[in-house]
C-alpha positions in Angstrom: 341.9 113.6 -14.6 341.8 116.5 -12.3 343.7 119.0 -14.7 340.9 117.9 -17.1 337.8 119.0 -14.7 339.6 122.5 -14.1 339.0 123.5 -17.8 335.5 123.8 -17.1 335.8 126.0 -14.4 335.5 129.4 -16.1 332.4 127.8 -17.9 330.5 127.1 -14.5 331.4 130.8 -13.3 329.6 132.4 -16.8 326.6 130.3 -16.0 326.8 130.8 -12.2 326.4 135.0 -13.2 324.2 134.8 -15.9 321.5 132.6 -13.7 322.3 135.4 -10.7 321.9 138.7 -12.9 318.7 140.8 -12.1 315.8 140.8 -14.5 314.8 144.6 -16.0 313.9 146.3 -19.0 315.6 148.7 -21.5 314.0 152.4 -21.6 313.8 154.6 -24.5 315.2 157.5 -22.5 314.0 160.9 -21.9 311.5 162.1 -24.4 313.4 164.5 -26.9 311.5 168.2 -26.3 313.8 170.4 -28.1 312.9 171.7 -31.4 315.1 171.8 -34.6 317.1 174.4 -35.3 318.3 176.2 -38.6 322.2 174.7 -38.9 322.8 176.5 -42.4 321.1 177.9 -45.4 322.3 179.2 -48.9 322.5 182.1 -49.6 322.4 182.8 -46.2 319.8 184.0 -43.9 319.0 187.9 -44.1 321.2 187.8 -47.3 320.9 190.9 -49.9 321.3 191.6 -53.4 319.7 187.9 -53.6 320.2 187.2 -57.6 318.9 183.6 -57.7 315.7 181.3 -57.4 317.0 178.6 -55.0 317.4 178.6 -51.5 319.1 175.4 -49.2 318.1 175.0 -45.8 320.2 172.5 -44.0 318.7 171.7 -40.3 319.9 170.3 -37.2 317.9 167.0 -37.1 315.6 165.2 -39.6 312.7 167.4 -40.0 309.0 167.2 -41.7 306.5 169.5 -42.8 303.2 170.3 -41.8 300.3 172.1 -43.3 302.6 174.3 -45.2 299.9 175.5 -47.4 297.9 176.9 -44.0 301.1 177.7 -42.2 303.5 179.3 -44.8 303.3 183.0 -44.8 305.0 184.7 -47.3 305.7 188.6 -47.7 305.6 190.4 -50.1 303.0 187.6 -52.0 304.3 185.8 -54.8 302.2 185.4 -57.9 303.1 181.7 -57.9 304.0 179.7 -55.2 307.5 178.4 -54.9 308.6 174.3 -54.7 309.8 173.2 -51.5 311.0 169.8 -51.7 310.8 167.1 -50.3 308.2 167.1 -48.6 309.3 163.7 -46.6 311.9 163.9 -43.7 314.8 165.1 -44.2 317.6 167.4 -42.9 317.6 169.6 -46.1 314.7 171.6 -47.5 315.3 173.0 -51.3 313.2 176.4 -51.9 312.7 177.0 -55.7 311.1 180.3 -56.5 308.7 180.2 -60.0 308.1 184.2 -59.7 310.1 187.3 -60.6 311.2 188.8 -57.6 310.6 193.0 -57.6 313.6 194.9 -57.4 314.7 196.3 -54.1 312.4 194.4 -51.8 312.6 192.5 -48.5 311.0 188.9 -48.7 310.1 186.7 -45.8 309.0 183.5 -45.8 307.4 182.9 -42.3 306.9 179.3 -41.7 304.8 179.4 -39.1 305.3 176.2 -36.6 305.2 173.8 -40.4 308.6 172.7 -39.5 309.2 170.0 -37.0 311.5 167.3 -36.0 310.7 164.2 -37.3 309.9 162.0 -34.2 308.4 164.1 -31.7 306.8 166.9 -33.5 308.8 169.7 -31.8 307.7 173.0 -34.0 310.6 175.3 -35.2 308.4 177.8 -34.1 308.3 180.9 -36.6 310.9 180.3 -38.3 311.8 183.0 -41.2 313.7 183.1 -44.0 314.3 186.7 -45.1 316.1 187.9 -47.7 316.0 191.0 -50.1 316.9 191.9 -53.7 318.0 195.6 -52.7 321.1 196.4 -51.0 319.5 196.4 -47.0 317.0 194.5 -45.3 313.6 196.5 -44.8 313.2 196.7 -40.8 310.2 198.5 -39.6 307.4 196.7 -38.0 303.4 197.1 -37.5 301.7 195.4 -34.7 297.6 194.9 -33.6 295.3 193.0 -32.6 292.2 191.4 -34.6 288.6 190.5 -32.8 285.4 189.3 -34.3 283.1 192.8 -35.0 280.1 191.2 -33.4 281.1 187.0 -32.1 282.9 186.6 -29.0 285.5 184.9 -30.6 287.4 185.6 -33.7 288.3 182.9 -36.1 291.5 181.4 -36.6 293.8 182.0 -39.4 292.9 185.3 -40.4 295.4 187.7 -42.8 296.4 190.7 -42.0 297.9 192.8 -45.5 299.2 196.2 -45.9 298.4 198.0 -49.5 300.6 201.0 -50.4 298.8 204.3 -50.7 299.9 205.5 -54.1 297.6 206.3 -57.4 297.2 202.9 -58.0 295.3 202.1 -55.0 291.5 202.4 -55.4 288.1 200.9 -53.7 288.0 197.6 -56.0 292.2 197.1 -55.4 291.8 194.5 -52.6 289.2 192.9 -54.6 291.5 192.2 -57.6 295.3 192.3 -56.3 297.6 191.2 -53.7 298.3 193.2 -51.0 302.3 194.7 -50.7 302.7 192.8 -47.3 301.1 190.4 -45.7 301.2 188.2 -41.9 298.6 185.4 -40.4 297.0 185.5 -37.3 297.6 181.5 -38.0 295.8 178.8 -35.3 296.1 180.2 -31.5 296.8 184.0 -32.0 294.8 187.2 -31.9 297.9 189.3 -32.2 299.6 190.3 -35.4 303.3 191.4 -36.4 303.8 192.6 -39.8 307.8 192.9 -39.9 310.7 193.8 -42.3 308.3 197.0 -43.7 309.7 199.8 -45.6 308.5 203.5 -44.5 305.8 204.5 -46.6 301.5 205.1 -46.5 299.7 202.2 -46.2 296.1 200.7 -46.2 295.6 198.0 -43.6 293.1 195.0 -44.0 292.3 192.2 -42.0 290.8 188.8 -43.8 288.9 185.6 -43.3 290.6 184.7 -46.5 288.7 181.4 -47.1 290.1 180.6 -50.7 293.5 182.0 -50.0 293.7 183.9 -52.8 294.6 187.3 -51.2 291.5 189.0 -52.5 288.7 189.7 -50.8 285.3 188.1 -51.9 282.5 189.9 -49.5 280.0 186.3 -50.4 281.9 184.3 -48.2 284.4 186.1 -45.9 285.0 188.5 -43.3 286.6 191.6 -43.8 288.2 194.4 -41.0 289.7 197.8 -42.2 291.4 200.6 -41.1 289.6 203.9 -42.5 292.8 205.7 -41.5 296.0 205.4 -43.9 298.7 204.1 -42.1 302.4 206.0 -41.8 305.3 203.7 -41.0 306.9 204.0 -38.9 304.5 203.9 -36.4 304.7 203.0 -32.3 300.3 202.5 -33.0 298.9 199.3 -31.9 295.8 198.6 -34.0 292.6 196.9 -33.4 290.6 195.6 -36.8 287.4 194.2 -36.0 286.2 191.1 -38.7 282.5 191.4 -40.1 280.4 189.9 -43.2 278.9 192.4 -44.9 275.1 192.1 -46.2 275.3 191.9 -50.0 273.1 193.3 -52.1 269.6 191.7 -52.8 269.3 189.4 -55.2 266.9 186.3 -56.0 267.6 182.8 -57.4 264.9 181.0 -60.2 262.2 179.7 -58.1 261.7 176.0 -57.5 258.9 173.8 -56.5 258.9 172.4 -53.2 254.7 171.1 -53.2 251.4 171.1 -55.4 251.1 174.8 -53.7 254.5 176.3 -52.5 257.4 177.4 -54.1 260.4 178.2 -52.7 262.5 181.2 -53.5 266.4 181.9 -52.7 268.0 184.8 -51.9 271.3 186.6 -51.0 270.9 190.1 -49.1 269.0 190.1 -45.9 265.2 190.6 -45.4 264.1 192.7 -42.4 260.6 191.3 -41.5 258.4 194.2 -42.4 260.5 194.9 -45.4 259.3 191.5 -47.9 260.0 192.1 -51.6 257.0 193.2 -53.9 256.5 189.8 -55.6 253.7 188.8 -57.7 252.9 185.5 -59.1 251.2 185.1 -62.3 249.6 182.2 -64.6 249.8 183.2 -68.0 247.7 186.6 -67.6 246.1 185.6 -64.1 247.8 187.1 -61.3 247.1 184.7 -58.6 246.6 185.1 -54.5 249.8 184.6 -52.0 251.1 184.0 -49.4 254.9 184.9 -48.5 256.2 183.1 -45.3 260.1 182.8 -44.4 262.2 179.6 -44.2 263.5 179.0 -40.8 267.0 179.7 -40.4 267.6 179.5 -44.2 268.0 182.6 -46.5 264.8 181.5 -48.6 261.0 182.3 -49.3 258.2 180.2 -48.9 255.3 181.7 -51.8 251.9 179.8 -51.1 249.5 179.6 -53.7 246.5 178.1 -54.5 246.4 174.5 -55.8 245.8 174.6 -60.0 246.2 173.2 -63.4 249.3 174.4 -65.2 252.4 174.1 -67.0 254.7 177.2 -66.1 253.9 179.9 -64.0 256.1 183.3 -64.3 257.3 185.7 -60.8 258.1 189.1 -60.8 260.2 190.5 -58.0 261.6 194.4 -56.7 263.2 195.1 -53.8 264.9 198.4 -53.6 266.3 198.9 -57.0 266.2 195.3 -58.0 263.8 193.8 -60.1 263.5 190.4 -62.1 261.4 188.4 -63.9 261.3 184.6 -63.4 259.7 181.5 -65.6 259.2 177.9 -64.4 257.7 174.4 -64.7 255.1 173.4 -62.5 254.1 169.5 -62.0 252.2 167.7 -60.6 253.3 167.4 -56.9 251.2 166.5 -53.5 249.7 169.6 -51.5 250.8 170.7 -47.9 248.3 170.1 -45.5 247.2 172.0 -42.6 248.5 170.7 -39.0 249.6 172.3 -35.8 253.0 171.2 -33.5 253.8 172.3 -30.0 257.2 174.3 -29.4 257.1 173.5 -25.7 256.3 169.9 -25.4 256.4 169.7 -22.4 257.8 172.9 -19.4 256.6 176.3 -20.5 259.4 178.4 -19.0 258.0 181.9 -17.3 259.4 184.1 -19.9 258.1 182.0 -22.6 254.9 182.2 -24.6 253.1 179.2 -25.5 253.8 178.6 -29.4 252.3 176.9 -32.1 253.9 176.2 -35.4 251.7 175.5 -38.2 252.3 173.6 -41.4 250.7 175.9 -44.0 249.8 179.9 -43.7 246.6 180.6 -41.2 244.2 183.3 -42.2 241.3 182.9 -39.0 241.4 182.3 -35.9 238.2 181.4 -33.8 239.1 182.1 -30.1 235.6 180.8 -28.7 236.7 177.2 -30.3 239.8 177.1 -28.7 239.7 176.2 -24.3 242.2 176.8 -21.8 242.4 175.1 -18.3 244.6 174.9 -15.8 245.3 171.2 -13.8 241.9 171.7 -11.4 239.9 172.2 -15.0 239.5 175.6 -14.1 239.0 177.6 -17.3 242.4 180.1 -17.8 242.1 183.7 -19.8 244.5 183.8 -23.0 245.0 186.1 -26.4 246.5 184.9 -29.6 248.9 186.2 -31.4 249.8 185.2 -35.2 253.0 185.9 -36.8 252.4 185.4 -40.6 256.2 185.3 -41.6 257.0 182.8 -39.8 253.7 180.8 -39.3 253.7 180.8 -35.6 250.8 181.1 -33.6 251.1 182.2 -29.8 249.1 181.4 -26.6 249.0 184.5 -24.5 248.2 183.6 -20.7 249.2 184.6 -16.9 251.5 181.4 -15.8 251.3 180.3 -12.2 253.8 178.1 -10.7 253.8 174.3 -10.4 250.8 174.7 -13.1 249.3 172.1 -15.3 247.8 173.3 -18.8 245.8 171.8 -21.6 244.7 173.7 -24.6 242.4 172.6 -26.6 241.2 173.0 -30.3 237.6 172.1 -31.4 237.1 171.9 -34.9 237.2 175.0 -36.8 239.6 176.7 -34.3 241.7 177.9 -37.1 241.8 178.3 -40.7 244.8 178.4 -43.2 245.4 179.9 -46.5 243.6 177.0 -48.5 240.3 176.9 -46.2 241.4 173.8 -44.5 240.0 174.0 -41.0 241.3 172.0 -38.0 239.9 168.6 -36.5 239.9 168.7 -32.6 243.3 168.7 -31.1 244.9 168.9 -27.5 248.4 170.5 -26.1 249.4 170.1 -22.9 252.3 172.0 -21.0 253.6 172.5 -17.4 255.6 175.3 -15.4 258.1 174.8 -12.6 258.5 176.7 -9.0 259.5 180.0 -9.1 262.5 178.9 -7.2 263.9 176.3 -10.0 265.0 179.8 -11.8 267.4 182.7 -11.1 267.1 186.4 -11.6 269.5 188.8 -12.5 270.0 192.4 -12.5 272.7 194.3 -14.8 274.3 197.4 -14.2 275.1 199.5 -16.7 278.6 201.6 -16.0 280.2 204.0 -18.4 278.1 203.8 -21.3 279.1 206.3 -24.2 275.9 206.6 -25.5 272.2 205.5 -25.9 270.6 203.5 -27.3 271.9 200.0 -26.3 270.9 196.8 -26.9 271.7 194.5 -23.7 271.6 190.7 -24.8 271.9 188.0 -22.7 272.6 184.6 -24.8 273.9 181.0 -24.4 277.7 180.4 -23.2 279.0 180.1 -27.1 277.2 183.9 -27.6 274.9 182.3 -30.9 271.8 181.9 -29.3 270.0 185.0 -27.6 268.1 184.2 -24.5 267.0 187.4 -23.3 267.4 191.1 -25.1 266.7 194.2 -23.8 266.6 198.1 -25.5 266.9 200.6 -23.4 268.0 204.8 -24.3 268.5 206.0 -20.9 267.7 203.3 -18.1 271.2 201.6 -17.0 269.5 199.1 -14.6 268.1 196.1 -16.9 266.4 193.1 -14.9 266.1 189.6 -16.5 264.0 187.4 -14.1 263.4 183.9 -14.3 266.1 182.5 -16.2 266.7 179.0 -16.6 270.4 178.0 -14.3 272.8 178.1 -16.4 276.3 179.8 -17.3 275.2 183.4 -19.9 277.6 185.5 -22.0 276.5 189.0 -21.4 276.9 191.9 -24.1 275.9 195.5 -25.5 275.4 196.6 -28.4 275.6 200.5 -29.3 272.9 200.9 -31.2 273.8 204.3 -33.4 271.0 203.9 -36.2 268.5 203.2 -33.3 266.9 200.4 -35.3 267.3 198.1 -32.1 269.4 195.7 -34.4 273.0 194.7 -34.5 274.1 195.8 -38.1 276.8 195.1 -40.1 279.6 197.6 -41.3 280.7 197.8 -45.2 283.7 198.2 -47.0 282.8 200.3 -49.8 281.1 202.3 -47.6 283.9 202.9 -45.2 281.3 201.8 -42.3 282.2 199.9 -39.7 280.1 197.6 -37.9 278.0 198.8 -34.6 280.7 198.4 -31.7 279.6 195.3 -29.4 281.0 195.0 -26.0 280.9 191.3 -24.3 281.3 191.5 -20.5 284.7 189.9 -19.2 283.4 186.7 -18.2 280.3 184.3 -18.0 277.6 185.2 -16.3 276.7 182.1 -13.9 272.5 182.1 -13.2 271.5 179.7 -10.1 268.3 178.3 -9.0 266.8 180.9 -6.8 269.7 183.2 -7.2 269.2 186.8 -7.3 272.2 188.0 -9.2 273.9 192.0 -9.3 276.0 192.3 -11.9 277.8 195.5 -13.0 279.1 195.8 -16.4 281.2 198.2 -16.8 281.1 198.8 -21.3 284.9 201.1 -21.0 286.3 197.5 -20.1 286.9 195.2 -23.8 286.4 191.6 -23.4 289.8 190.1 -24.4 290.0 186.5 -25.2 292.5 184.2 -24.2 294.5 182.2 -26.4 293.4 178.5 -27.0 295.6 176.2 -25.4 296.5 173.5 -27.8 296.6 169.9 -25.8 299.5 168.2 -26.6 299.0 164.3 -27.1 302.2 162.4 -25.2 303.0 159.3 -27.3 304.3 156.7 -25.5 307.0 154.5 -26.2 307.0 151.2 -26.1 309.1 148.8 -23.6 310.9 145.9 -24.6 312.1 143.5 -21.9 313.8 140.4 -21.5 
C-alpha cells in the first residue's frame, strides 16, 4: 500500500509549483523602429544599358505603399505611368514600365517616404531606383530653395522641373510639355535636390502643380521661375519664389440674384477705381446702375431699377475686352433697404464706426442722424460712403471707457430705389487706453523706397494695420488689440502702394516681400521697439510631423 501512495508523488510536486508560480503578463517587446531596407532588385540598382520594362524590388521585411501617386517622383517624366504591383504587403514590388524609354538617359524613380514596413510604418525614406539606357549614370546635381512670393509659408508638395535650352524651348513649352527633369518639394521640405543631371542649359521652374500634369495652368496654380538659364554644372544655390498670376479680364453670362440685382462673375482682378464700362440695356432703353462689389468673392453686384421684362442684354469693356451678354429676367422679390452694425458692440481706437447697407445709398441727411456719448452729451461726427462696397462710416473723436448711441430718424439715408430709412439705433463702446499696446518699428537696411509696412494676424492673411511710407523708417502702430502680429514689407517698385503679382510671360517677378523673423507679441499697455532689419530673410522651419504611438495590446493570464 505504501509503494502504491509513492506513485503520486511527482503529481503533488507539479501541483505544488504550479499553485506557487508568480502571476505576470507577456509583452510584445520593444517597438520595431527600423525602417526596411532594399535587400535586392533586378536589374540592379544604378544599372546601365537597361534594355527592358520590368524591374524586381525584393525588400528586407514585408512592406506597403503609401500615397504613391503624391509621393512617387519620377525623372525624366514618363508619358504614362508605370504598374507597380501589388499594392498590398509584401516583400517584392514588380515595376512595369508602359513608356518608351529615350535613348541615353538616366531615370530615377524617387519614392519619396511611400515605402514602409508593414506594421509600424517605418518610411524607407527616399528611396531611388536609378537606372539609365546609355552606357553611365548622369551625376550632376542642382540644389535651392522654394518660398511663397508674397505668404509666409509656402505650400507643400511643390515641383521643381528643369527644361533644356535648345530651339525647341519657347514661352508656351511649360504650358504644353513635360519638363526634362523633374524633383518635389513633397510634405515637410522647402529645399530641393534635382540629382543624376547631365551638363547642359537649362530653364528652371518651380510649381504648385495641382492636377499633376506637369504643365502649368496660370487659373489655378502657382508658378516660380528663374529668368536666368541655368549651366550645369553649377555650385549655385537657387531661391524660386511661388506666385498666382492675375489673368486676364474676363466676364461670365450674368445671372439674377433679385427683382433688381444681377450678379456678374469675373476672372482678372478689379482695382477699385478701375470698374469695367458696363451698360445695361432693355431692348433699346439703356437703364440707370448701380455697380457695387461682392465681398470677398470675384463678382459684381449691377443694381437696377425694378421693371417689367423678359430679357435684358449687358455690354461690358475693360481694357481691350469687350462682350455682349443676353438673359432672362423673372419675376423675383426686390432687396430692400436696411442698415447692420460692423462693431456690435467695442469700437476699437483705430477703428471707424461702420455701417453695411443692404442696397446702394445715394443721400445722406447728417441733421437726421444724432450722436451721444453715455452722459447724452451730443458728440461731433462726419460720414463717409464707400459706394463699392456699400459701407457707410461714422467719423468721430473716441474717448476711453465711452459709451455711444447713434441714431437714425427717418429719412437719414436714402438708397438707389428712393427707399428711405425708419428710425433706427446703434450703440457701441471703447475700452481704457491701457487694454491695448503700441508698437514702434524700426526700419534697418532698406534697399529702396517706397515700402509698404503691414502688420497682420499670426497666420499673415488678415492685415491689421498698413503703413506706406518713401523715406520715414520709424512707423508707429498705436493701440493695437494684445495679441501675437506677423510683421512684413513690401518693396513697393511701381509705387501703387499695392502688393502685385509677377508674370510668366512677362518675365516679372512678383514685388519682393520680407516677413520679420519672428511674431511680433503686442501686450496690454506695452509700448513695444522693434527693429526690423529687411537684409535678414524670414526662413521657415520645417513642420514637424507628430508621430502617433500605437500601442500594443497585453495579454495576461
Amino acid at each position: 500500500m505504501l509503494k502504491n501512495n509513492f506513485k503520486y508523488i511527482p503529481l503533488l510536486l507539479l501541483i505544488l509549483c504550479v499553485s506557487c508560480a508568480k502571476r505576470g503578463s507577456i509583452t510584445g517587446g520593444l517597438k520595431d523602429t527600423i525602417a526596411p531596407t532594399l535587400k535586392s532588385s533586378f536589374p540592379e540598382n544604378y544599372s546601365v544599358n537597361f534594355k527592358g520594362n520590368k524591374i524586381k524590388l525584393v525588400f528586407d521585411e514585408n512592406i506597403k505603399l503609401k500615397n504613391l501617386n503624391k509621393q512617387l517622383i519620377i525623372s525624366p517624366p514618363m508619358k504614362n505611368e508605370p504598374l507597380i504591383i501589388p499594392t498590398t504587403p509584401t516583400k517584392t514590388l514588380t515595376i512595369t514600365i508602359n513608356d518608351t524609354l529615350s535613348p541615353n538617359t538616366t531615370y530615377s524613380l524617387n519614392f519619396g517616404q511611400s515605402i514602409a514596413d508593414n506594421n509600424e510604418g517605418n518610411p524607407f525614406n527616399q528611396f531611388k531606383y536609378v537606372f539609365s539606357t546609355g552606357d553611365y549614370i548622369d551625376s550632376l546635381a542642382l540644389g535651392g530653395r522654394v518660398k511663397d512670393a508674397y505668404n509666409k509659408e509656402v505650400e507643400s508638395f511643390v515641383s521643381i522641373m528643369l527644361y533644356e535650352a535648345n530651339e525647341k524651348f519657347n514661352d508656351s513649352t511649360i504650358y504644353k510639355e513635360s519638363p526634362r527633369y523633374i524633383t518635389n518639394t513633397l510634405d515637410s521640405l522647402k529645399t530641393f535636390r534635382l540629382e543624376n543631371l547631365k551638363t547642359g542649359n537649362y530653364h528652371l521652374i518651380a510649381l504648385k502643380d495641382n492636377n499633376g500634369n506637369n504643365k502649368f495652368n496660370p487659373k489655378s496654380e502657382r508658378i516660380g521661375f528663374s529668368k536666368q538659364i541655368i549651366k550645369i554644372p553649377s555650385d549655385t544655390v537657387f531661391e524660386l519664389e511661388l506666385f498666382k498670376e492675375t489673368l486676364p479680364f474676363k466676364a461670365f453670362k450674368p445671372t439674377q440674384a433679385s427683382g433688381n440685382r444681377v450678379l456678374l462673375g469675373y476672372e482678372g482682378k478689379i482695382r477699385k477705381n478701375e470698374t469695367p464700362k458696363i451698360i445695361l440695356k432693355n431692348k433699346n432703353e439703356i437703364l440707370p446702375i448701380v455697380i457695387t462689389k461682392v465681398a470677398k468673392k470675384d463678382s459684381l453686384q449691377l443694381w437696377f431699377k425694378p421693371l417689367k421684362t423678359d430679357s435684358l442684354s449687358l455690354h461690358i469693356e475693360k481694357d481691350k475686352y469687350k462682350k455682349d451678354f443676353s438673359f432672362k429676367i423673372k419675376n423675383q422679390k426686390n432687396d430692400t433697404l436696411s442698415l447692420k452694425a460692423v462693431q456690435s458692440g467695442i469700437l476699437n481706437f483705430r477703428e471707424r464706426f461702420t455701417l453695411e447697407s443692404n442696397t446702394p445709398l445715394v443721400h445722406f441727411d447728417n441733421s437726421k442722424m444724432k450722436l451721444i456719448d453715455k452722459d447724452s452729451v451730443a458728440v461731433a461726427f462726419t460720414t463717409a460712403y464707400d459706394d463699392y462696397t456699400q459701407e457707410l462710416f461714422i467719423d468721430f473723436k473716441k474717448e476711453e471707457s465711452q459709451k455711444y448711441s447713434l441714431k437714425f430718424l427717418p429719412g437719414a439715408v436714402t438708397d438707389f430705389f428712393e427707399k428711405k430709412n425708419d428710425t433706427l439705433t446703434f450703440s457701441t463702446s471703447t475700452r481704457n487706453n491701457a487694454d491695448y499696446g503700441n508698437l514702434t518699428v524700426s526700419l534697418k537696411n532698406v534697399n529702396r523706397f517706397p515700402v509698404i509696412i503691414e502688420l497682420t494676424n499670426e497666420k499673415g492673411d488678415i492685415v491689421v494695420a498698413s503703413q506706406y511710407t518713401e523715406a520715414k523708417t520709424e512707423i508707429d502702430f498705436n493701440l493695437l488689440e494684445p495679441s501675437l502680429y506677423t510683421l512684413r514689407a513690401i518693396y513697393d517698385d511701381n509705387k501703387n502702394k499695392e502688393w502685385d503679382t509677377g508674370s510668366y510671360l512677362e518675365k516679372r517677378q512678383a514685388e519682393e516681400v520680407v516677413y520679420f523673423s519672428k511674431g511680433v507679441d503686442v501686450r496690454i499697455n506695452w509700448d513695444v521697439n522693434q527693429s526690423f532689419d529687411l537684409s535678414i530673410p524670414y526662413t521657415p522651419e520645417p513642420k514637424k510631423k507628430k508621430e502617433k504611438e500605437k500601442e500594443k495590446s497585453k495579454g495576461s493570464f
